[in-house]
C-alpha positions in Angstrom: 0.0 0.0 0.0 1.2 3.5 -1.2 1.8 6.2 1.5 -1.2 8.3 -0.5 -3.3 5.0 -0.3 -2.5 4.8 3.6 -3.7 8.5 4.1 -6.8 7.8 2.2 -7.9 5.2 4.4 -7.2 7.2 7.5 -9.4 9.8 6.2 -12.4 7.7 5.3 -14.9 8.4 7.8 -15.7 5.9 9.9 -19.9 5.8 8.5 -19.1 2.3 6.5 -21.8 2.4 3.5 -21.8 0.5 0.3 -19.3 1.4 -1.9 -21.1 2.0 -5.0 -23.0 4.9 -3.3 -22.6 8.3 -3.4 -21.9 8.5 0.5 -18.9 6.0 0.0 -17.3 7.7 -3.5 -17.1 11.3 -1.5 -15.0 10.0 1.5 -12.7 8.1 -0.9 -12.5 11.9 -2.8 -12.6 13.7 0.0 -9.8 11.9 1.3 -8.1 12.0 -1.5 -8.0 15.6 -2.1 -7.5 16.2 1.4 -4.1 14.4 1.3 -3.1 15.8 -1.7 -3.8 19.6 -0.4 -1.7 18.6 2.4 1.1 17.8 0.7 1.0 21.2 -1.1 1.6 23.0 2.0 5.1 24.9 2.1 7.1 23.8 5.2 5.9 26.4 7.4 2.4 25.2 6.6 1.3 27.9 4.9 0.0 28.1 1.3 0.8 29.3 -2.0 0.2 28.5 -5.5 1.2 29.7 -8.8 -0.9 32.6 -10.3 -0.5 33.3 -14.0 -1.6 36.0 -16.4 -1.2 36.4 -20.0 1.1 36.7 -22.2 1.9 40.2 -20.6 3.6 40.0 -17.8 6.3 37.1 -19.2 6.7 39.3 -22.3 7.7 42.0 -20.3 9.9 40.8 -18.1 11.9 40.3 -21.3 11.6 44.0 -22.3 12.2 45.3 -19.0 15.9 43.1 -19.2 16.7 45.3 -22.6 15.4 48.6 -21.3 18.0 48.1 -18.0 20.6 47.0 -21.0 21.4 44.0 -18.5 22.9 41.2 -19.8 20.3 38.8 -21.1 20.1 35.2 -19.4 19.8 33.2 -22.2 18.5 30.2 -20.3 15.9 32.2 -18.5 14.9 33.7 -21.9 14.6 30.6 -24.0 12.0 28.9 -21.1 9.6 32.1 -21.7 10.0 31.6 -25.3 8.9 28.5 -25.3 5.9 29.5 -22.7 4.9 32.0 -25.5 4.9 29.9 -28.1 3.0 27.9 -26.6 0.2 29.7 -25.3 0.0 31.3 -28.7 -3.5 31.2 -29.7 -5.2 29.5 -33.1 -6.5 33.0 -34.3 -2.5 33.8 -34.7 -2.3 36.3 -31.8 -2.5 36.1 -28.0 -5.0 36.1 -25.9 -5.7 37.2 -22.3 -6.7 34.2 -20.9 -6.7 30.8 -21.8 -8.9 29.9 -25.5 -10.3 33.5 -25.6 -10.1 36.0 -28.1 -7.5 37.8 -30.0 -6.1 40.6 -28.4 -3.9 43.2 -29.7 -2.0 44.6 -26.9 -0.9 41.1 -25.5 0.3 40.4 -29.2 2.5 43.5 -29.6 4.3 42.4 -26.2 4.6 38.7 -27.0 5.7 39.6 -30.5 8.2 42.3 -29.2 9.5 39.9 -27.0 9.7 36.7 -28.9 11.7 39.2 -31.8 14.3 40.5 -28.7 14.6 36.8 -27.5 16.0 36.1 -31.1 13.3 34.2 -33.5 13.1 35.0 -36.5 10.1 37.6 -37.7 9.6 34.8 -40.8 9.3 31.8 -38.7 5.7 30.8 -39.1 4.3 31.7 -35.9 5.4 35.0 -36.1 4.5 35.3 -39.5 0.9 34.3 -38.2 1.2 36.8 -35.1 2.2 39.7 -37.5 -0.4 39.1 -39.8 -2.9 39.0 -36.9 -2.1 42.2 -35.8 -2.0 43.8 -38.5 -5.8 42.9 -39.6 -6.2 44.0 -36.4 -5.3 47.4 -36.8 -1.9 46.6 -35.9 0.5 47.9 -32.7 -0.8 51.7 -32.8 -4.4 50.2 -32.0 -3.0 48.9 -28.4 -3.7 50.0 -25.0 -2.1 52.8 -23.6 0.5 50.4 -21.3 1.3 48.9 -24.6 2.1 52.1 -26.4 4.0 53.4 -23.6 6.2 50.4 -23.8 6.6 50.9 -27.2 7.5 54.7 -26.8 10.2 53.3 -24.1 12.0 51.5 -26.9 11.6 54.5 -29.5 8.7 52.4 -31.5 6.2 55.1 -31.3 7.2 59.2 -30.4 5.7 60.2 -26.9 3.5 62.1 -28.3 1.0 59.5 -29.1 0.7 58.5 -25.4 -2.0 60.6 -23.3 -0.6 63.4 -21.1 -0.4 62.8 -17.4 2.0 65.4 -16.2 4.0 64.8 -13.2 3.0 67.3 -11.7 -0.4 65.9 -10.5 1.4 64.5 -7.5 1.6 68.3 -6.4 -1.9 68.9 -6.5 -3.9 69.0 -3.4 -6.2 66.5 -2.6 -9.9 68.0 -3.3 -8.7 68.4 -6.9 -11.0 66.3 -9.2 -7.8 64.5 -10.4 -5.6 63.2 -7.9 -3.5 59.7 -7.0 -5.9 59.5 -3.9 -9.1 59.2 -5.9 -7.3 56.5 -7.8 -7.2 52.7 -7.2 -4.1 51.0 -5.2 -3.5 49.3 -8.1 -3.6 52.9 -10.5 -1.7 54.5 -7.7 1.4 52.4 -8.0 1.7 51.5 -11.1 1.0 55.1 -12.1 3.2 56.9 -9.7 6.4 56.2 -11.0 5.4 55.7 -14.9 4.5 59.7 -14.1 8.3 60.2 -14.1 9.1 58.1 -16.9 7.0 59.8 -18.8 8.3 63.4 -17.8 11.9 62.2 -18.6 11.7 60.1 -21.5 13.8 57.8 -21.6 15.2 55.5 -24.4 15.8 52.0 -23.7 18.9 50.6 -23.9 18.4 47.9 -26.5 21.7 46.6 -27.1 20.4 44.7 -29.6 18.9 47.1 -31.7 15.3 45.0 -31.8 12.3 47.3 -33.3 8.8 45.9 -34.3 7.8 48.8 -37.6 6.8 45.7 -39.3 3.9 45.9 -36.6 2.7 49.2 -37.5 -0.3 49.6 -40.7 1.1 51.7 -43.5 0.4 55.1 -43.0 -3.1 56.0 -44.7 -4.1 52.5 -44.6 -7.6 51.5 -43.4 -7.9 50.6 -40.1 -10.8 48.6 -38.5 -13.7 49.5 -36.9 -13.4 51.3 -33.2 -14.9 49.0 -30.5 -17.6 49.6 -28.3 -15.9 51.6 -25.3 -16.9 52.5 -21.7 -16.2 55.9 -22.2 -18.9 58.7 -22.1 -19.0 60.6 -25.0 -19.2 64.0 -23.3 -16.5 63.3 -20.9 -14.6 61.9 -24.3 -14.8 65.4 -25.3 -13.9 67.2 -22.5 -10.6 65.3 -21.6 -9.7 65.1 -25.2 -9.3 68.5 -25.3 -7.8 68.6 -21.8 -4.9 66.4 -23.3 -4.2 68.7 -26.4 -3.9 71.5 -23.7 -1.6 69.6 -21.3 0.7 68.5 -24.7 1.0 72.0 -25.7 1.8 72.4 -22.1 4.2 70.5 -21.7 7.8 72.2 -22.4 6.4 75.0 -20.4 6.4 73.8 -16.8 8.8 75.2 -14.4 12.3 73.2 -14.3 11.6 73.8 -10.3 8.4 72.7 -10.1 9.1 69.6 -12.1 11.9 68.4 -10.1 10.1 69.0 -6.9 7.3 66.7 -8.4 9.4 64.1 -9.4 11.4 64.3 -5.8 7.7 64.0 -4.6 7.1 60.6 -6.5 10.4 59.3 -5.6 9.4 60.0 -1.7 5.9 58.2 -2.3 7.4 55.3 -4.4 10.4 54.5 -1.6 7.8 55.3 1.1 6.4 52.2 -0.6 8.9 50.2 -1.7 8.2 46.9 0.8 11.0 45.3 0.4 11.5 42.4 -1.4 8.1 42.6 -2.3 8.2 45.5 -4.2 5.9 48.6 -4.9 2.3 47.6 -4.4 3.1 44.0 -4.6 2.5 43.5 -8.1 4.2 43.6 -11.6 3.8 46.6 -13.4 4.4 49.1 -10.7 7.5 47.6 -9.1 8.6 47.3 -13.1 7.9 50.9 -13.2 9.6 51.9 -10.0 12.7 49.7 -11.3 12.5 52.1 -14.7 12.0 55.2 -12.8 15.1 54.3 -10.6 17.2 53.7 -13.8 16.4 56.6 -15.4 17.0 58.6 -12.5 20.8 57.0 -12.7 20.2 54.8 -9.8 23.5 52.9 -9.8 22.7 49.2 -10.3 23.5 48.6 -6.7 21.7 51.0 -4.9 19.5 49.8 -2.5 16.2 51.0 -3.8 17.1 50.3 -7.6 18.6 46.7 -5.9 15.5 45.7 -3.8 13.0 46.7 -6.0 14.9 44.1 -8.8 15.5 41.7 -6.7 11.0 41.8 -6.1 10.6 41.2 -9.9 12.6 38.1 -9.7 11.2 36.4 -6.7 8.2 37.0 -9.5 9.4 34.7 -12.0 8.1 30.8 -11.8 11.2 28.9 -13.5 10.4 25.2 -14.8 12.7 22.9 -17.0 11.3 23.8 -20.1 9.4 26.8 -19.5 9.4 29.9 -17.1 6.9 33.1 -16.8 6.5 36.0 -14.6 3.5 36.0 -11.9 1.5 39.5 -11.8 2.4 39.3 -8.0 1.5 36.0 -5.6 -1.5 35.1 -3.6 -0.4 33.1 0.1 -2.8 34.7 2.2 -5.6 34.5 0.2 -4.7 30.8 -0.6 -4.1 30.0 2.5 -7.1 31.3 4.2 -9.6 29.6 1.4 -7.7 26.5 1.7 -7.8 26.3 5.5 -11.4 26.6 4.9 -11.5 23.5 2.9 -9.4 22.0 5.4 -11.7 22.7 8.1 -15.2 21.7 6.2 -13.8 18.0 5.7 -14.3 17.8 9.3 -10.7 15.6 9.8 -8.6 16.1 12.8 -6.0 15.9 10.8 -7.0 18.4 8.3 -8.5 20.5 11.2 -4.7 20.1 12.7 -3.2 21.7 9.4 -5.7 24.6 9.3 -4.6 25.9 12.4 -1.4 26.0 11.7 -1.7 27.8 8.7 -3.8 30.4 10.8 -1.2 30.6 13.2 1.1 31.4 10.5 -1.4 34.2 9.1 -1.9 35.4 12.6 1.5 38.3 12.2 0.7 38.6 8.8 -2.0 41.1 10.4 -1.2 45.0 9.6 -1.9 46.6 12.9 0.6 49.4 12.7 0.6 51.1 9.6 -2.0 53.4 8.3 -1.8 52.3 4.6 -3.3 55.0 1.4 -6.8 53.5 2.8 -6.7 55.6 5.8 -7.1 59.4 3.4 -10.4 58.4 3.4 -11.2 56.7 6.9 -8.2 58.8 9.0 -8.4 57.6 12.4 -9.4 54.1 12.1 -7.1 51.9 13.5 -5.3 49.1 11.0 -6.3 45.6 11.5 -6.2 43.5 7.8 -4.8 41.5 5.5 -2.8 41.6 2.5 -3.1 39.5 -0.7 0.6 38.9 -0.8 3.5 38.1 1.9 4.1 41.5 2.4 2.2 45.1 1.2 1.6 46.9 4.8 0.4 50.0 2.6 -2.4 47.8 1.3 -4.7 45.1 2.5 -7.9 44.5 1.8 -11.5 43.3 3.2 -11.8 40.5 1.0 -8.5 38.4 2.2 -9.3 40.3 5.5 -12.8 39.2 5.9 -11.7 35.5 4.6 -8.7 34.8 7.2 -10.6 36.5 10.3 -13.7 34.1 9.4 -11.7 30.5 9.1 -10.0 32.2 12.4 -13.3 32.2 14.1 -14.3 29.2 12.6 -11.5 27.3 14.1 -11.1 28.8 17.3 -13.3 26.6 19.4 -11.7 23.4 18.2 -8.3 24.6 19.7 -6.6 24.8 23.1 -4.5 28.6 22.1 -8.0 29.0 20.0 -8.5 32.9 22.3 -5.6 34.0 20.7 -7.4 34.3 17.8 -9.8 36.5 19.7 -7.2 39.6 19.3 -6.6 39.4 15.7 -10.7 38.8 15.3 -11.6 41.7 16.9 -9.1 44.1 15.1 -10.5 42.5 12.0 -13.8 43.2 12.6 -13.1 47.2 13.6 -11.2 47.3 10.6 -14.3 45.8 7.9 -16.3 48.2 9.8 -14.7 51.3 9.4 -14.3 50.0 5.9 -17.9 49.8 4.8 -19.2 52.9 2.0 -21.8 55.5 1.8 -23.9 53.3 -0.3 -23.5 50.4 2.2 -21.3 47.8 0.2 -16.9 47.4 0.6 -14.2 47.9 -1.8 -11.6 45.7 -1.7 -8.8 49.0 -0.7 -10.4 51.5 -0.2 -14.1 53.1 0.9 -15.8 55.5 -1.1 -13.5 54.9 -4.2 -16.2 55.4 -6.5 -15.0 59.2 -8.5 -16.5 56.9 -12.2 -16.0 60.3 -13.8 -11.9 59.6 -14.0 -12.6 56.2 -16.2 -12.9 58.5 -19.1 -9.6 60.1 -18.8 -7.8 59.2 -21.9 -5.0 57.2 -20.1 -7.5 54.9 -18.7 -8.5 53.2 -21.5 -8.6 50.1 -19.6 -11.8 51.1 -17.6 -10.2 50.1 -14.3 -9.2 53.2 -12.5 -11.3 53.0 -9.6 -12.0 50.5 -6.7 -15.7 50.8 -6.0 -18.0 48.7 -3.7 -18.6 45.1 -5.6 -21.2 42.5 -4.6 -18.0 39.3 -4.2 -16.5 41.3 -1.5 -19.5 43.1 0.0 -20.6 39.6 0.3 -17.5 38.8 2.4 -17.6 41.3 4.5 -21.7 40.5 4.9 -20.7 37.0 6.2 -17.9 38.1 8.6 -20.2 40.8 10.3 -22.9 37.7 10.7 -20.8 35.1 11.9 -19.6 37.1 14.6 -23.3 37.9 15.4 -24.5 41.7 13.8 -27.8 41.4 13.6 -29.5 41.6 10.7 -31.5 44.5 11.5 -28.8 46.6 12.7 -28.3 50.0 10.7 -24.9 48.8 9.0 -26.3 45.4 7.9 -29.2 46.5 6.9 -27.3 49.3 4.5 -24.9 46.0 3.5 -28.1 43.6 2.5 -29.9 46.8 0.6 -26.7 47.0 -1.5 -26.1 43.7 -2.3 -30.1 43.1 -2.8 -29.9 46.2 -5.1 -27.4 44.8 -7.6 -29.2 41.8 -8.5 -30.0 41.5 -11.9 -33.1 40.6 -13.4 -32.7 37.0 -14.1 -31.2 36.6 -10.6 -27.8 36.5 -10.8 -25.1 39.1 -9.5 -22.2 40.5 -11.1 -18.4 38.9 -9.9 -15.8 41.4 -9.9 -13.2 39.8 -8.7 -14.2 35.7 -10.1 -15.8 35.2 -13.4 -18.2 36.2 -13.2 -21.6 36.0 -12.6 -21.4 32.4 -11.3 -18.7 33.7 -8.6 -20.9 37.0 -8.0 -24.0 34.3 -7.2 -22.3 31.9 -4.9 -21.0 35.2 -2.7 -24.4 36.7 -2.7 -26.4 33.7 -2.0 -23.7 33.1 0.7 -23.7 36.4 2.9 -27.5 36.4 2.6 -28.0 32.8 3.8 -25.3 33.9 6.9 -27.5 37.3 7.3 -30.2 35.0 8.3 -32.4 35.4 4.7 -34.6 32.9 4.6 -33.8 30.2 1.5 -38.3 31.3 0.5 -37.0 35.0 0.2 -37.1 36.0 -3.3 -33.5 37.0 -3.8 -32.7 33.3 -2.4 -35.1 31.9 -5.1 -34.4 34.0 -8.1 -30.6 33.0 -7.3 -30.8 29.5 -6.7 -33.0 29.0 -10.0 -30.6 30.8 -12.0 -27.6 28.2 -11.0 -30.0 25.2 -11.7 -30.7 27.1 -15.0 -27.2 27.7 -16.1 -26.3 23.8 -15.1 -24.7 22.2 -18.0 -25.8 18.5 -19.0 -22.6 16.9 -17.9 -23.6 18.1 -14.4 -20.9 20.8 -14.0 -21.1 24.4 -14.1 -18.8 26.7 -16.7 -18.6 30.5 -17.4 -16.2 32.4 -19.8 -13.8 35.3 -19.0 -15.5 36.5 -22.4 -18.9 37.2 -20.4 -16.8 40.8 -19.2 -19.6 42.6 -21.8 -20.6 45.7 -21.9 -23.8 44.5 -23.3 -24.0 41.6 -21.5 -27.3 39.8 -22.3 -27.4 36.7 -20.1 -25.2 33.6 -19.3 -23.4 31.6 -22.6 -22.5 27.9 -22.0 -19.2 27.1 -21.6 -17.6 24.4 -20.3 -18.0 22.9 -17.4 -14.8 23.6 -14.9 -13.5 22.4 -11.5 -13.4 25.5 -9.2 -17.3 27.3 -11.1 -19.2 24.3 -10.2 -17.7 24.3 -6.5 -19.0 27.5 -6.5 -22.5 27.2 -8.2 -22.9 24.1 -5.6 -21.4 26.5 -2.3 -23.9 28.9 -4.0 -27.0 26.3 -4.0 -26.1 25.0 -0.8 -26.2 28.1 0.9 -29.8 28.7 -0.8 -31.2 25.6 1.2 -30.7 23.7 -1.7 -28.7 20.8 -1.0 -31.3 17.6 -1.7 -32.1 19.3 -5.5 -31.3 16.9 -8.1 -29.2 19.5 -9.6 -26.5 19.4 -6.4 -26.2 15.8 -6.8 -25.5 16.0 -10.1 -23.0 18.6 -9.8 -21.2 16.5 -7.2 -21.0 13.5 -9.5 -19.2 15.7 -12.1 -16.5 16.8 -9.3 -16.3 13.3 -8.8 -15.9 11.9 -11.9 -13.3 14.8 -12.9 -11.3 14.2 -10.0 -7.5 13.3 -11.2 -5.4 10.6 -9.9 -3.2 12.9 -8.0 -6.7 13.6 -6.2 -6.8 16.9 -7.6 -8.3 18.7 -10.6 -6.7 20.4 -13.4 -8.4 23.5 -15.0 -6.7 25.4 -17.9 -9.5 28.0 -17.6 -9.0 31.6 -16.0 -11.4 31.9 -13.4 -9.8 34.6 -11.3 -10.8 38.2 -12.5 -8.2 41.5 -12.7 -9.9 43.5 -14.6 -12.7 42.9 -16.4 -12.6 42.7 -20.0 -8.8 43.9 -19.6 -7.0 41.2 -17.0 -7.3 38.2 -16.0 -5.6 35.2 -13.7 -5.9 31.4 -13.3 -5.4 30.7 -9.9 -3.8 27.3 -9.5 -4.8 26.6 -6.3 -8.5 27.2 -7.4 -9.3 23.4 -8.7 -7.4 22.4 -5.8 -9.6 24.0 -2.4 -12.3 25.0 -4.3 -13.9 21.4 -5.2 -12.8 19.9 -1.9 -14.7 22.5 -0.3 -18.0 21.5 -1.6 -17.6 18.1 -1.7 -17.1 18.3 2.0 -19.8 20.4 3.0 -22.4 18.2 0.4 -21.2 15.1 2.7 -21.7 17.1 6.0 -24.8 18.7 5.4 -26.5 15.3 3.6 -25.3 13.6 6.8 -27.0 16.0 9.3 -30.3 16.9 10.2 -29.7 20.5 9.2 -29.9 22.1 5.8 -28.5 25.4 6.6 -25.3 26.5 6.2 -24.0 27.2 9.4 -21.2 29.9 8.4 -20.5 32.9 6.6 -18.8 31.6 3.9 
């Protein structure tokens, strides 16, 4: 007997049944994927998977080598080749996530970087890339991060790229466009790209590598505009703002400039965190890397050093291929996995999830007001980050998530009150966090000035950080599980939100999980831990729309396409591990757990289950940006399924039907 087979057994419950049943197939898969969750635990027991973008961030990572003139790893370079290659998509191009559409900007990049890695511009798949995006309109039709990165390498003059003068980090606060009113994400990316683009710089490019062949002929027709999020009038207004702020461009005061840019370089290095780099993520600690550079940060210097060394600890190296994460996910994988540890019910599993909350327990900011606090000043810290380290920025969703496993967990442990702490902090923090309109942002409160999407530079629509129904939904369960009542003045404001964004044919919108599968498991979950009766017609309109939307192989599937602005209703698509968890957390929580279309749904999670116990999912179900950015979260098919395999078995083996937590 293998040691997985041995850990399988131990796991079986101890109910004997027959095995052909249902009851006897989920311990043997909840066992299984219990053990193999296990064993993906880092040594300190703590969580993390691989999280991967498009075609992007890899393709990048290249550029960013030639921009610094650094010598090339050749080793490193020919993995991410080979990762681009194959990820290329059958329409010629790249795509942003995994089978979708063509996409120009992600095409540019890959191309650029496939070209500076060294292969040849007539091998066929770049012939079929070029040709691609050239039909397409070609390179001068990307997004404004692509054309900037093309400026960078002296592709495209500067001219072309939308003003943002650096100067805006001067302005004071009340002023309609400011860093403040700004996502964490816009903030820090955009920061130091405001210096870059007051200083200009020219790559290094020892090689000499340009992409004209990428650029339509002048005078040649291009294809039609797509639909865009932006507001005519507004269109108009900052168009005209821009042709102002080009003409004014020469004419700013040398003083003033160099004060502005001394003020980014006090924000950015304010910000730095370490080896984890400027907000955490890609593109601003790439930025703040650039920045350094082209302020003649010395290759050794210990912001220009640090902030490298973050983009590396980035890069996911294999023997045949590598790419570069947007930024890493432990806490929020660990909490959701500890989660799935603890629903399986296992002493052993139970064992492991405390551990890994007693490794999130000093991941807890508690003494640092982070950019969140401009709008709530005075509330004390108390949350989590997405990532090992970004004090400046947690957020309510991984906040919400950790502090509910912790109270979850508490009363099965002997240290379980020193939890209580960490709880309570938590739970003055989501508070203090909540918005006018009675729903959470995932950074920031109030972030909702929709006015600055239709600034030119923001042609990705994704400026802002506004209340969403996913983590509104968090924070709904949190408050309930640590007993708000439902008719208090702040849940009541939470539940009128989150009733108010249900659409018509009952589903809700998921900003952060695609889509509206991962928007209608969150809902359905904070309302059944609000105490909303399953009869209540937000319940019922829910529910029926997941039994609706169930495909006939008994699994549940949703697009990263379905990120429409004229979004008419759900498209099938194929069924994947980590939506129909969620559709069946999502009917579950409705009261639903004896309708047919539950049982089906487990019998397609376990009929999918791998050998390795797991499941494997290609799919991007994780959501950046809508219709701009999207992620596959590796450890999704892994906790995900598990999850609601568990809870099915617990809930079918108790008298209750109701969900008793928050999540």
């Amino acid at each position: 007997m293998s040691w997985q087979e041995r850990d399988i057994v131990n796991f079986v419950s101890p109910i004997k049944a027959d095995h052909g049943s249902l009851a006897a197939s989920l311990d043997v898969a909840v066992a299984s994927a219990t053990t193999a969750l296990l064993a993906a635990r880092k040594e300190d027991g703590h969580w993390c998977f691989e999280l991967e973008a498009d075609a992007t961030i890899p393709a990048e990572y290249v550029l960013l080598h030639h921009f610094l003139g650094e010598e090339p790893d050749l080793g490193l370079e020919a993995k991410i080749g080979r990762y681009l290659r194959r990820i290329q998509g059958e329409h010629g191009g790249w795509p942003l996530f995994h089978g979708g559409a063509f996409d120009i900007s992600a095409t540019v990049k890959a191309y650029y970087a496939l070209k500076m890695i060294g292969d040849d511009p007539d091998a066929p798949h770049m012939v079929r890339a070029r040709e691609a995006a050239l039909a397409h309109g070609g390179a001068g039709e990307a997004n404004v991060f692509t054309r900037i990165q093309l400026a960078l390498f002296g592709q495209i003059p500067w001219r072309t790229i939308p003003s943002m003068p650096v100067e805006m980090i001067l302005l004071p606060r009340w002023f309609p466009i400011h860093l403040s009113k700004m996502s964490y994400w816009a903030r820090t990316v955009l920061a130091p790209l405001l210096v870059l683009m007051a200083l200009k710089p020219q790559a290094k490019n020892p090689r000499g590598i340009g992409v004209p062949e990428l650029f339509l002929p002048k005078g040649a027709k291009k294809p039609p505009k797509k639909k865009s999020h932006v507001k005519p009038g507004w269109a108009a207004f900052f168009g005209g703002l821009d042709v102002i702020l080009k003409g004014a461009d020469k004419a700013w005061p040398k003083k003033g400039r160099q004060r502005a840019i001394a003020e980014v370089v006090r924000f950015t290095t304010e910000r730095l965190n370490g080896e984890d780099g400027l907000g955490a993520i890609y593109p601003a600690i790439a930025n703040s890397v650039m920045m350094f550079r082209a302020l003649g940060y010395a290759p050794d210097h210990p912001d220009y050093a640090v902030a490298r060394r973050a983009l590396a600890k980035l890069v996911v190296e294999k023997d045949d291929e590598a790419y570069c994460q947007p930024c890493v996910s432990p806490i929020w994988d660990t909490a959701l996995a500890a989660h799935a540890m603890l629903e399986t019910g296992d002493a052993r599993a139970e064992a492991a999830a405390g551990e890994a909350l007693r490794w999130l327990k000093p991941h807890q900011i508690l003494d640092l007001e982070g950019d969140w606090a401009q709008e709530r000043p005075g509330l004390r810290p108390g949350g989590w980050a997405f990532q090992y380290g970004n004090a400046h920025y947690p957020d309510t969703d991984d906040t919400a998530v950790v502090a509910l496993a912790m109270d979850r967990l508490k009363p099965k442990l002997a240290d379980g009150p020193s939890f209580e702490e960490p709880i309570r902090r938590a739970l003055e923090w989501i508070e203090g966090m909540q918005s006018k309109n009675g729903g959470w942002g995932a950074f920031d409160a109030d972030n909702t000035y929709h006015y600055l999407n239709n600034i030119p530079f923001a042609d990705h629509g994704a400026l802002l950080d506004p209340p969403t129904v996913d983590v509104t939904a968090r924070c709904i369960g949190f408050l309930a599980q640590l007993g708000e009542p439902k008719d208090s003045p702040r849940m009541q404001a939470a539940l009128r939100y989150l009733e108010s964004e249900q659409l018509p044919d009952g589903s809700w919108f998921g900003r952060w999980g695609v889509n509206y599968i991962y928007g209608t498991w969150s809902a359905l979950c904070a309302l059944n831990a609000a105490g909303i009766e399953p009869s209540a017609p937000s319940m019922r309109k829910g529910a029926q729309w997941l039994v609706s939307i169930q495909n006939p192989d008994g699994g549940w599937g949703e697009d990263a396409a379905s990120y429409k602005l004229d979004y008419a209703g759900h498209e099938p698509f194929s069924s994947v591990a980590s939506q129909t968890a969620w559709a069946l957390l999502g009917l579950m929580a409705a009261g639903e757990v004896d309708h047919p279309a539950v049982a089906r749904g487990i019998e397609y999670l376990l009929k999918t289950q791998e050998e390795d116990g797991l499941w494997g999912q290609e799919y991007y179900t994780g959501g950046g940006f809508p219709r701009v950015f999207y992620l596959r979260y590796h450890g999704y098919p892994k906790y995900f399924p598990l999850w609601a395999m568990a809870r099915y078995r617990n809930l079918k083996a108790s008298n209750a039907r109701q969900v008793a937590w928050g999540l």
